[in-house]
N, C-alpha and C positions, 0 to 999 in steps of 0.2 A: 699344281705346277711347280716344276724346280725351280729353286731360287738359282740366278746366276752367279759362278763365284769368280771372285776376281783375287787374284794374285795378286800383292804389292809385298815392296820392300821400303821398309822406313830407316832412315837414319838418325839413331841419337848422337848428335853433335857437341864435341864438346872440346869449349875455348877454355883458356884460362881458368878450371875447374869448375865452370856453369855447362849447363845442359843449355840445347837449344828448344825453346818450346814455340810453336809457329799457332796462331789463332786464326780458325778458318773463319772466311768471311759466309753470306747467306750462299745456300747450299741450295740445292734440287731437292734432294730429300732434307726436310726440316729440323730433324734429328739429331744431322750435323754441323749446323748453322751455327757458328758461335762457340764452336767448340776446338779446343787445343789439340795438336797431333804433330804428331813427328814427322817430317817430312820426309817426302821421299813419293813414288809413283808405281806404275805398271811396268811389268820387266817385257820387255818387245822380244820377239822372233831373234834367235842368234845372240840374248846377250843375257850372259851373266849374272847374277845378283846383285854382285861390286860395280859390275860395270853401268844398271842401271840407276844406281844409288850414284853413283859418280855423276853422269849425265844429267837424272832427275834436280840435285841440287844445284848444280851448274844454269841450270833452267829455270829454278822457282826463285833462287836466292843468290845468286852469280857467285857462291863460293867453290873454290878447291876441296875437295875432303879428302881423306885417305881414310878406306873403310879398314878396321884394326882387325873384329871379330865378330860373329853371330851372337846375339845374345839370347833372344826368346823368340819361337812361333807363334803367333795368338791364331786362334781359328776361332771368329765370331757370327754370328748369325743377325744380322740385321732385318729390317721387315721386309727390304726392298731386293736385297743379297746378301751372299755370304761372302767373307773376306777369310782369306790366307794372310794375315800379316807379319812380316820374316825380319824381323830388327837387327841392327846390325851397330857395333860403337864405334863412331868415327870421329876423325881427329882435322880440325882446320889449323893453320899456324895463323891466320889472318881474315880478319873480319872489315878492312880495310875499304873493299870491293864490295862488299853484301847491299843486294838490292831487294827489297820486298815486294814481290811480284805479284804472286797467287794467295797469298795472304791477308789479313786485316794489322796483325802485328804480330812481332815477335818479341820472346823476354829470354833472356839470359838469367836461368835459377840455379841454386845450389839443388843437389840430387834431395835435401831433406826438405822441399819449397816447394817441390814442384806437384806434391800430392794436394793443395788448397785449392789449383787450377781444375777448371771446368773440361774436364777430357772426353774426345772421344771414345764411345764403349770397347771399341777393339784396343785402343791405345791402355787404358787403365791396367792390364796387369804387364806393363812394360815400364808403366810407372811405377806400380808398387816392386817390380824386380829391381827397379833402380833407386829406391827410395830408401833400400837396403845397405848402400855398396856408397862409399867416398869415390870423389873425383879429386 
């Protein structure tokens, strides 16, 4: 049987030279549970990449962002489905507002910190691209 694949778009967030790193809470699938990921969601009918990266964080974390530029595709295969996951570097001027919603927590890391964190499997080579490059 095909696996289902789902499209998302993630946002790496980034304040004052930390990344955003968001920890999911218990999951449906187990695999995910407990595991760190860049937020961001499913792109709906008639919208954009930017525009559902825009939306989605407004949603999970009541922040503004302004998406800058694409960064990496990851195409991963899980046991349950396959993910399209499409990164993108965005920028918030204020964390002011930020409400932790769909989350367990969040940390604000420098890009060379953020490889010790427990990641989701599609998320890790978003990490290691970023674990490369100063903020």
């Amino acid at each position: 049987m095909k696996k289902k694949v789902l499209k998302v778009v993630a946002a790496v967030i980034v304040y004052e030279d930390k990344i955003l790193c968001a920890l999911k809470d218990t999951h449906k699938y187990g695999y995910l549970s407990n595991k760190y990921e860049f937020p961001g969601g499913k792109v709906e009918l008639n919208e954009s990449n930017e525009q559902a990266l825009i939306r989605e964080i407004k949603e999970e974390l009541n922040l503004d962002i302004t998406v800058n530029n694409h960064l990496i595709t990851v195409n991963h295969s899980y046991p349950d489905f396959e993910i399209e996951l499409i990164s993108y570097l965005c920028t918030t001027l204020s964390t002011d507002n930020l409400i932790i919603q769909e989350h367990k927590e969040i940390k604000w890391l420098s890009s060379h910190v953020i490889l010790k964190l427990d990641w989701a499997a599609a998320d890790l080579p978003i990490v290691h691209h970023l674990s490369e490059k100063e903020f």
